[in-house]
N, C-alpha and C positions, 0 to 999 in steps of 0.2 A: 178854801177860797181861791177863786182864781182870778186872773188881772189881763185886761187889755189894754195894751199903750201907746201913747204914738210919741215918737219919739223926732226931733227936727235935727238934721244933720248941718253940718259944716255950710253944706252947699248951698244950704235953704230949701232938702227936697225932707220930706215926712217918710218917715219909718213907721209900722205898726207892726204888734208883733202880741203873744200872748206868754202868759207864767205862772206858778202857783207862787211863786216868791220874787217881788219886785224888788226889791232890794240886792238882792242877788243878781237876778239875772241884768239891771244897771252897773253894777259893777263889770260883769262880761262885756258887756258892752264898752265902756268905757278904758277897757283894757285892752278893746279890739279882738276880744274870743266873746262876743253874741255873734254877731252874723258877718257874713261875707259882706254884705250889702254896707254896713255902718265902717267897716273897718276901714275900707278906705275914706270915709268921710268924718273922720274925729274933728271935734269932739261931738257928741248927739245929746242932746238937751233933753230931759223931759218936760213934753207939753202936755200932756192929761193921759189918764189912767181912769179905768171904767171897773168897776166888781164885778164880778159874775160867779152864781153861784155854784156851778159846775162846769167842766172843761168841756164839755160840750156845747152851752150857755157860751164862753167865751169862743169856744171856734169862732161858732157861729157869729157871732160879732165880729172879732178878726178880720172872717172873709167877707163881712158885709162893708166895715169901712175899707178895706183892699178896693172894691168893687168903685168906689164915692170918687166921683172927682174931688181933683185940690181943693176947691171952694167947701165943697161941703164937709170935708175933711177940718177945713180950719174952723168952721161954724161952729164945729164939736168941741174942738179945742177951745174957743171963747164961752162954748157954756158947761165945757168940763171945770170938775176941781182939781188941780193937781197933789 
Protein backbone atom coordinates (compact mmCIF):
# COMPACT_ATOMS: atom_id res chain seq x y z
CA UNK A 1 0.00 0.00 0.00
CA UNK A 2 1.11 3.29 -0.68
CA UNK A 3 0.22 6.89 0.85
CA UNK A 4 -0.24 10.38 -0.42
CA UNK A 5 -0.04 13.25 2.15
CA UNK A 6 -0.10 16.61 2.62
CA UNK A 7 1.37 17.87 5.24
CA UNK A 8 0.97 21.94 6.74
CA UNK A 9 4.14 23.49 7.72
CA UNK A 10 5.15 26.03 10.49
CA UNK A 11 4.41 28.83 7.94
CA UNK A 12 1.01 27.88 7.06
CA UNK A 13 2.29 26.71 3.31
CA UNK A 14 1.27 22.73 2.38
CA UNK A 15 3.66 20.09 1.73
CA UNK A 16 2.55 16.93 -0.24
CA UNK A 17 4.64 14.12 -0.77
CA UNK A 18 4.10 10.20 -1.13
CA UNK A 19 5.43 6.65 0.90
CA UNK A 20 4.70 3.14 1.36
CA UNK A 21 5.03 3.71 5.16
CA UNK A 22 3.48 6.75 6.86
CA UNK A 23 4.41 6.27 9.87
CA UNK A 24 7.83 6.41 9.09
CA UNK A 25 8.36 8.65 6.71
CA UNK A 26 6.29 11.40 9.65
CA UNK A 27 8.66 10.68 11.81
CA UNK A 28 11.58 11.93 9.17
CA UNK A 29 9.90 14.60 8.73
CA UNK A 30 9.47 15.68 12.11
CA UNK A 31 13.12 15.09 12.86
CA UNK A 32 13.87 17.41 9.83
CA UNK A 33 15.55 14.22 7.53
CA UNK A 34 11.98 13.94 4.96
CA UNK A 35 12.68 16.85 2.99
CA UNK A 36 14.77 19.99 2.33
CA UNK A 37 11.55 21.74 1.94
CA UNK A 38 9.86 20.88 5.76
CA UNK A 39 13.12 21.25 7.42
CA UNK A 40 13.24 24.51 7.59
CA UNK A 41 9.56 24.91 8.58
CA UNK A 42 9.02 22.65 11.74
CA UNK A 43 7.03 21.57 13.08
CA UNK A 44 4.69 20.01 9.78
CA UNK A 45 1.33 18.77 10.82
CA UNK A 46 -0.47 16.04 9.21
CA UNK A 47 -3.66 17.18 7.29
CA UNK A 48 -4.90 14.15 5.25
CA UNK A 49 -3.47 11.19 3.71
CA UNK A 50 -5.10 9.41 0.57
CA UNK A 51 -4.38 5.18 -0.14
CA UNK A 52 -3.28 4.34 -3.24
CA UNK A 53 -3.00 1.04 -4.43
CA UNK A 54 0.24 1.10 -6.29
CA UNK A 55 3.22 3.63 -6.42
CA UNK A 56 2.33 4.54 -9.57
CA UNK A 57 -1.47 5.14 -8.36
CA UNK A 58 0.20 7.52 -5.83
CA UNK A 59 2.76 9.33 -8.23
CA UNK A 60 0.30 10.07 -9.98
CA UNK A 61 -1.70 11.69 -7.35
CA UNK A 62 1.24 13.40 -5.75
CA UNK A 63 1.69 15.32 -9.06
CA UNK A 64 -1.85 16.00 -9.61
CA UNK A 65 -2.34 17.69 -6.11
CA UNK A 66 1.46 19.47 -6.81
CA UNK A 67 -0.37 20.92 -9.89
CA UNK A 68 -3.89 22.24 -7.53
CA UNK A 69 -3.91 25.65 -6.34
CA UNK A 70 -4.03 26.42 -2.41
CA UNK A 71 -7.74 26.42 -2.51
CA UNK A 72 -8.16 23.32 -3.92
CA UNK A 73 -5.55 21.82 -1.98
CA UNK A 74 -7.33 22.65 1.18
CA UNK A 75 -10.77 21.41 -0.23
CA UNK A 76 -9.15 17.99 -0.18
CA UNK A 77 -7.90 18.38 3.09
CA UNK A 78 -11.61 19.15 4.66
CA UNK A 79 -12.94 16.10 2.73
CA UNK A 80 -9.87 13.93 3.52
CA UNK A 81 -9.67 11.58 6.70
CA UNK A 82 -6.65 11.86 8.36
Amino acid sequence: MFYVYILRCRDGTLYTGYTNDIAKRLAAHSTGNGSKYTRSRLPATLEAQFECKSKSEALRLEASIKKMPRAAKIGMISHALK
